[in-house]
Structures are given as C-alpha cells and as structure tokens.
DRENZAMAR-738183 format. One line per 4 residues: number of its first residue (from 1); their letters; for each residue x, y, z of C-alpha. Coordinates in nm, 4 decimals. Layout:
% DRENZAMAR-738183
NUM) A) X Y Z  ...
//
This chain:
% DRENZAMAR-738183
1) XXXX) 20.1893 4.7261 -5.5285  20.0451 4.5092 -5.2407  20.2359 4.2229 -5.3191  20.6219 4.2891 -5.3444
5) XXXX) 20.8069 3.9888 -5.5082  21.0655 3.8411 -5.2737  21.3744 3.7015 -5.4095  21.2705 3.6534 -5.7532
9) XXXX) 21.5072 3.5539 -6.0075  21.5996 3.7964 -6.2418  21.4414 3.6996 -6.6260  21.6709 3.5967 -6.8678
13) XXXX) 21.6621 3.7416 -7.2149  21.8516 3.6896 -7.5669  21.8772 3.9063 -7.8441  21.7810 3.7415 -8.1828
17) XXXX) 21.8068 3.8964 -8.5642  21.4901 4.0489 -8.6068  21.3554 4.0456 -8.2262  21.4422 3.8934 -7.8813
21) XXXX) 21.3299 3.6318 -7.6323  21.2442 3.6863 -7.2675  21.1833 3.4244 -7.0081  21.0453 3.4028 -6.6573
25) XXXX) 20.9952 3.1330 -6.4069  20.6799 2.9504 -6.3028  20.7398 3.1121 -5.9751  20.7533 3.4897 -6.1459
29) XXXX) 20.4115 3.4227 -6.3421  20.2503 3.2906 -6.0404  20.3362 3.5606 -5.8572  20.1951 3.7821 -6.1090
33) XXXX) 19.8787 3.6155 -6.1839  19.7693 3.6568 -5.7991  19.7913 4.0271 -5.8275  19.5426 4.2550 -5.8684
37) XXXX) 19.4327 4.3853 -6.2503  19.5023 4.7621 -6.0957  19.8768 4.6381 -5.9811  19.9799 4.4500 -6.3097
41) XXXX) 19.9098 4.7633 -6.4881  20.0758 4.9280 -6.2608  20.3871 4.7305 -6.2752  20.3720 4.7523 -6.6289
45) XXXX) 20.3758 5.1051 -6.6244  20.6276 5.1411 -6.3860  20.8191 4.9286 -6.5577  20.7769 5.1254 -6.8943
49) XXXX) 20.8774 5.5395 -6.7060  21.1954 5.3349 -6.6110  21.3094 5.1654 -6.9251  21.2239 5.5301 -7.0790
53) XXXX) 21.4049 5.7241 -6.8466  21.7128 5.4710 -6.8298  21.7930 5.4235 -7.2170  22.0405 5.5600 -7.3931
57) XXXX) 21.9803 5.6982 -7.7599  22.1532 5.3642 -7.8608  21.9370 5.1730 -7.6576  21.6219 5.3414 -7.7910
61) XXXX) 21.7518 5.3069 -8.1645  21.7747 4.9557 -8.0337  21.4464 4.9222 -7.9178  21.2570 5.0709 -8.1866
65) XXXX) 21.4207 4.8354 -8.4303  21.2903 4.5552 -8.2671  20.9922 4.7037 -8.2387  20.9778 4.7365 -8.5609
69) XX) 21.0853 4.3723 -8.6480  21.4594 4.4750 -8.7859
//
C-alpha cells in the first residue's frame, strides 16, 4: 500500500450473542477513504490470508457461527 497508517489506534471490538461489534476512529476511516480503490482491496485481502492463516479450528468454528448469525 502507498499509504502506511502511522500510529493508528488499534479497533476495538465486542462479542455479542448472535454477532459482534467493531469500531474505528474518525482518524482510521479517514485514513482509509484517501486510499486508492486498488489498496483498500488490497488491505482487505491482506487482511483476510492473515485472519485465515492465524485461526485456530476454535476460532474458525467461532467465526463461522457468527457468520452465520448464531
């Protein structure tokens, strides 16, 4: 990406019955409305190989659950 973040906050997130909640600054959606269409896909991809790769099987059962709205 062209446009590293510097010292951005780390999102906060809560897990809820049935889903969760994830929140980001004003600064972190600025930041990611001035990049380019190419680079937010990017990011999001990048983003999605590492959650992949990282999980464990209980985080995937997890994951799909919400996913699924359980």
């Amino acid at each position: 990406m062209k446009n590293k973040p510097k010292n951005m906050a780390v999102p906060s997130f809560t897990i809820k019955k049935g889903g969760y909640s994830y929140s980001v600054t004003d600064r972190q959606l600025a930041h990611f409305s001035s990049l380019a269409p190419i680079d937010r896909l990017k990011w999001v991809d990048d983003t999605r190989k590492f959650i992949l790769m990282a999980e464990t099987e209980e985080t995937r059962q997890i994951r799909e659950a919400l996913r699924d709205g359980k």
